[in-house]
N, C-alpha and C positions, 0 to 999 in steps of 0.2 A: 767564154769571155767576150763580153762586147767587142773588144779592140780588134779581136781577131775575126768576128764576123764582119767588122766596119773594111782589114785589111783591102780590101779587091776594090770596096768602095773609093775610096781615100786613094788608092793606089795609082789611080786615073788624071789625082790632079799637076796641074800644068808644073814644070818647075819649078823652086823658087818657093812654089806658096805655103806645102809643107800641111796640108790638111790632117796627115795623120800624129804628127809631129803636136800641131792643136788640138789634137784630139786626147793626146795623150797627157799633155800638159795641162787642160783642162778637170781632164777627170783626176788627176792628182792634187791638183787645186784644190779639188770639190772633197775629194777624201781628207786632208787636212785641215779642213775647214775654212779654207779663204775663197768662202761663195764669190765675192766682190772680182779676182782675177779671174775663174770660173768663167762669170757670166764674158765677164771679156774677151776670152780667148774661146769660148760656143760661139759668142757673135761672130767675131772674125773668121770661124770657120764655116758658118752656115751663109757667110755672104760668098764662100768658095762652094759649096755644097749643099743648099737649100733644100735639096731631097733628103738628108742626113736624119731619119726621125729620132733615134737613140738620142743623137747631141740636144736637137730642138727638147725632148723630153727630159734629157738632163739639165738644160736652158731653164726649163720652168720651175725645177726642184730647186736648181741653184737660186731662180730670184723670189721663188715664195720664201727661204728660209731668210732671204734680206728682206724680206716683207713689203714689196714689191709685188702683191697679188694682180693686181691691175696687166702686167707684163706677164707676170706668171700665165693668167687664163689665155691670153692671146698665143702665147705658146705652144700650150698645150689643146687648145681648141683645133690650131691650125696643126700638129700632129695627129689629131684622131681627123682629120678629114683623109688622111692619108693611109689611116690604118682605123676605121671606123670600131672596130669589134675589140682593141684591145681594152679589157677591161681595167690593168693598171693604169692606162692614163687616164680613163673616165674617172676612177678614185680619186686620181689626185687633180685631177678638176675638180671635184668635187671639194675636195680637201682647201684646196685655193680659194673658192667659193664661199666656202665655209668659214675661215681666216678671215678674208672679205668682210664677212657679214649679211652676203646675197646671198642669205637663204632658200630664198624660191629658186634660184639655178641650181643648190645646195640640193637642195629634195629632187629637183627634178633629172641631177646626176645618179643619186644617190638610190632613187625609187626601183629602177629598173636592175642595178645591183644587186639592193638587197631580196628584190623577187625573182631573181636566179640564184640566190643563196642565202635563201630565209635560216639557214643553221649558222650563219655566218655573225656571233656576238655584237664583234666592234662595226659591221657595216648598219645592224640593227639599231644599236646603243647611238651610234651617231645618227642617222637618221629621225630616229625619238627625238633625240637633244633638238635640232634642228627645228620640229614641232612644236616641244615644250616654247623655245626661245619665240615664238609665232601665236602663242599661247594655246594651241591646238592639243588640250591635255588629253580630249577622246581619242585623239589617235595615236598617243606616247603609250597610252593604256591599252590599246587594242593591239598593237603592236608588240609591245612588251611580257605582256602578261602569260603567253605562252615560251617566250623565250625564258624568263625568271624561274617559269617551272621546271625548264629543262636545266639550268643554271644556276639553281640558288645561291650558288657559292660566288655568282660576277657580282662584284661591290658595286662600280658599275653603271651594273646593270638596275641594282635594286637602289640604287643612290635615283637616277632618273627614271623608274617609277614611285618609288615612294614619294618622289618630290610633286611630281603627276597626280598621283594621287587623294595627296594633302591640298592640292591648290583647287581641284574637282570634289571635293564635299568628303572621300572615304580617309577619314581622319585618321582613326582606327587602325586600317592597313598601313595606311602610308605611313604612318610614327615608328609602326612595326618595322620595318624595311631600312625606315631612316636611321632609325636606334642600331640595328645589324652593320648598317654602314660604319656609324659613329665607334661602336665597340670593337669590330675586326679591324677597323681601319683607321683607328685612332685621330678621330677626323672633327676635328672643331667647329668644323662648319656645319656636320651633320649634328653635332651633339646640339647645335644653336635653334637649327630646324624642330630637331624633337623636341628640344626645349620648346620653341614656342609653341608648338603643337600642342604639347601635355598642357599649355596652361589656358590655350583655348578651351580643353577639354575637361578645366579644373583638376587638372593633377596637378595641384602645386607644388608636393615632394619630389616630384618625379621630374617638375619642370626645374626645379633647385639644382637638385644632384645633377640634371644633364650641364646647367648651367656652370656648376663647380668645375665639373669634368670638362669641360670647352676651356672654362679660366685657364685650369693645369698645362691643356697644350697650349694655349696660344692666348693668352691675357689682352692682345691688342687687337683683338678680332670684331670689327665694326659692329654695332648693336649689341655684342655681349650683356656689359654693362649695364646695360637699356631692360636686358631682358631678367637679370637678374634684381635691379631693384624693381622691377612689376612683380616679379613672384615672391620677395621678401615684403611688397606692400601686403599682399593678399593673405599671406601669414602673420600678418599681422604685427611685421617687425619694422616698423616707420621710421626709425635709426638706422638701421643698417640698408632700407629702401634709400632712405634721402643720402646716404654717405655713397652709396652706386653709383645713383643719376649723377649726383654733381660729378661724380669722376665720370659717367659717359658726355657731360656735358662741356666739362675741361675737354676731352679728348677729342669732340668732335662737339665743335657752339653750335649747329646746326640741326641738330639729331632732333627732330620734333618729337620723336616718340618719348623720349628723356625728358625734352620741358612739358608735355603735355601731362607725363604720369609725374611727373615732382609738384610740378601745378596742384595737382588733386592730393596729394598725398600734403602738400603745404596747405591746404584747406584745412585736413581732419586734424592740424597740427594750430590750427587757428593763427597762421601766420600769413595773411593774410595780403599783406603787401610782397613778402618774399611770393605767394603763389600768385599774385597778380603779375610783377614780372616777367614769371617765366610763362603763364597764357598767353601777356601778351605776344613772346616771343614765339608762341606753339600757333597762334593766329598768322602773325609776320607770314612764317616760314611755313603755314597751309591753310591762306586762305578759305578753303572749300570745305575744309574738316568742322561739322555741325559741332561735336562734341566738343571740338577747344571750343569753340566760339560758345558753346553753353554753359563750357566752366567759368569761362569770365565773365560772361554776363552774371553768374552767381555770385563771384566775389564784388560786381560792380555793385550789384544791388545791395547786397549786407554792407557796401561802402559808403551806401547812399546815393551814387551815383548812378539814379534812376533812368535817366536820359538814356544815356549812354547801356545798361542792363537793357531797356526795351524796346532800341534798338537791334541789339544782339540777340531777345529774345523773337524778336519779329521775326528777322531773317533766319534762324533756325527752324519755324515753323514752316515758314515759305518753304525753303529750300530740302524741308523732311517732314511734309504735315500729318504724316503716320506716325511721328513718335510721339506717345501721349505726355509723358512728363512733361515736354516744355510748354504744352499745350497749358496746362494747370499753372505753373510757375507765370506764365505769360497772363493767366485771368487774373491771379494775387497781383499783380503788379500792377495792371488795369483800375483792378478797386481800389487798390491803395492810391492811384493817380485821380479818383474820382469820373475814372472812365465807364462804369455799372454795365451798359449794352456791350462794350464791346469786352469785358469779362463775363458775362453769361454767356456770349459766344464762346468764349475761350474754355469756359465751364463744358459746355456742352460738348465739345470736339472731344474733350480730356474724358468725358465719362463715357462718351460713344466708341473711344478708342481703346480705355480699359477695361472693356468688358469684352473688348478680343484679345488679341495678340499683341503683347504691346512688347516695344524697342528693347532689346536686353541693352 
C-alpha cells in the first residue's frame, strides 16, 4: 500500500503540518471521486514535500480527470525526471497528451512504450488512433495489421484499422473489419462507415440494410439520414430519398451532403426551384465543392439564367479542367451565347478528355 511505503517519508515532517494526514485525505478524496479536494490537499502537501513522487503522480491523475491536462503534464513530466524509467507515468503522460490533443508528444511518449511491448493491445490501438487522427494511415496499417492477426477478436482494434484502411484506397478490407465492428458491437457508427463504404463500392443493398441497422440503434446519429436518402436515391426510390434528406436537413440545416444530394435528386423530379434552393445552399455552405457548383449551374441554365450558369460553369472547369462533362456543357452554352471559338475550344478539351479517363 502506498501509505505505508509513503510512512518513514511523511513521518519527518515538522509538527503541525500533518503531511501524512494529507496524504491520506487526499487519496480518499480521489477514491470517492471529488478530484477538485484531491488536487488541493496533493498541493498542500507537495509544498511540505516536493520529493513525494506517488502524491505528484496522483496530482496529475487527480487533475487530468478535471481536464485540466495543461497542469496534469507538468506534473507528471516533473515526476518522471525524478524516476525517469517508470513506465506508468510515461503512459499516463501520454494519456494527458492525448486528451490534450498534442499528439506529437502523444506518439513520441507512446513510441518507445509500445516498442517494449509490441504484444501490448491498448498501447498499439492507441498509438494507431493517434496517427489515424494526424492522418498517417500507412502507419495505423503497418502497425496494426500484425496485431489484428494475433487478435481478431479486439473490436478495437479492427474498428482503427478498417477505418485506416477505408480512408487508404483497401475498401474491400476495411468494410470487412468495419461491418465485424458494427455487428459484434452493435455500433451505429460502424454500421454508418460500412454503410458508406458499400455505396462507394455500389452495394446499395448492402449500404441500405447497414443504414437501417445504424437507424435501429441510434436514429440521431449525424449523417445517418444523409446517407440513407443517397442510397434510396440510387435504387431508385426518389420519395423515400427526398422524405430522408429533408428529415437530415431539419436535423441538421447545415449538412451540405443532404442539400447537395436532394439538390440532384429535385432535378430528376423536375422541381426545379425546390433544387435550386437547396444548391444554392450546398454552394453557401462549400464553396470549393465543383460538383454543387455544377449542379446549379445546371438548373441556372434550364432557367435561363445564362449569365449566371456560365459563370459557374467557367469556374468548374478552371478549378477541375480534367473533368470532361463540364467541359461539353460549357461549349453548348458558348454556342448557344453566340460565342463559336470559344465553344470549339470547349469542344475540343471535352473529346480530348473522353477518350481517356473521364471524372466518375
Amino acid at each position: 500500500m502506498i501509505l505505508a511505503v509513503l510512512a518513514l517519508v511523511l513521518a519527518a515532517a515538522p509538527q503541525g503540518s500533518s503531511p501524512e494526514q494529507l496524504f491520506q485525505e487526499a487519496v480518499a478524496a480521489q477514491q470517492r471521486g471529488d478530484d477538485a479536494l484531491a488536487v488541493r490537499k496533493y498541493g498542500e502537501l507537495l509544498k511540505l514535500r516536493p520529493e513525494v513522487i506517488e502524491a505528484r503522480a496522483n496530482l496529475g491523475a487527480a487533475l487530468a480527470r478535471l481536464g485540466r491536462y495543461s497542469e496534469a503534464i507538468e506534473q507528471y513530466r516533473t515526476a518522471l525526471v525524478a524516476n525517469p524509467g517508470n513506465s506508468a507515468l510515461q503512459l499516463n503522460l501520454a494519456l494527458a497528451y492525448y486528451k490534450k490533443g498534442d499528439l506529437p508528444n502523444a506518439i513520441k511518449q507512446l513510441s518507445p512504450l509500445q516498442a517494449a511491448q509490441p504484444g501490448d493491445v491498448r498501447l498499439a490501438t492507441l498509438l494507431s488512433d493517434c496517427y489515424a487522427r494526424l492522418g498517417q494511415d500507412n502507419r495505423v496499417i503497418a502497425l496494426l495489421n500484425p496485431v489484428e492477426a494475433a487478435h481478431p477478436e479486439d473490436l478495437g482494434v479492427a474498428w482503427v484499422l478498417g477505418a485506416a484502411l477505408i480512408r487508404s484506397g483497401d475498401q474491400a478490407r476495411g468494410q470487412k473489419l468495419v461491418e465485424k465492428v458494427a455487428r459484434l458491437g452493435a455500433s451505429a457508427e460502424a454500421y454508418l462507415l460500412a454503410g458508406r463504404t458499400a455505396l462507394k463500392r455500389n452495394e446499395f443493398e448492402v449500404a441500405r440494410d447497414h443504414a437501417d441497422a445504424a437507424i435501429r440503434l441510434n436514429p440521431k446519429l449525424p449523417g445517418l439520414l444523409t446517407l440513407r436518402g443517397s442510397v434510396l436515391q440510387y435504387l431508385g426510390d426518389n420519395p423515400g430519398a427526398i422524405a430522408a434528406l429533408r428529415q437530415a436537413i431539419q436535423a441538421d440545416p447545415r449538412d451540405f451532403d443532404a442539400h447537395l444530394t436532394l439538390g440532384a435528386v429535385l432535378i430528376t423530379e423536375r422541381d426545379l426551384d425546390g433544387a435550386r434552393q437547396h444548391l444554392d445552399r450546398a454552394v453557401e455552405l462549400n464553396p470549393a465543392s465543383n460538383l454543387a457548383r455544377y449542379e446549379l449551374a445546371r438548373v441556372q441554365r434550364t432557367q435561363g439564367q445564362l449569365e449566371a450558369a456560365l459563370k459557374n460553369f467557367e469556374k468548374v472547369v478552371h478549378d477541375d479542367p480534367n473533368w470532361a462533362q463540364p467541359h461539353l456543357d460549357l461549349a453548348t452554352l458558348y454556342f448557344r451565347l453566340k460565342r463559336p471559338d470559344d465553344g470549339q475550344r470547349e469542344r475540343a478539351l471535352f473529346d480530348r478528355l473522353s477518350a481517356g479517363e473521364q471524372k466518375p
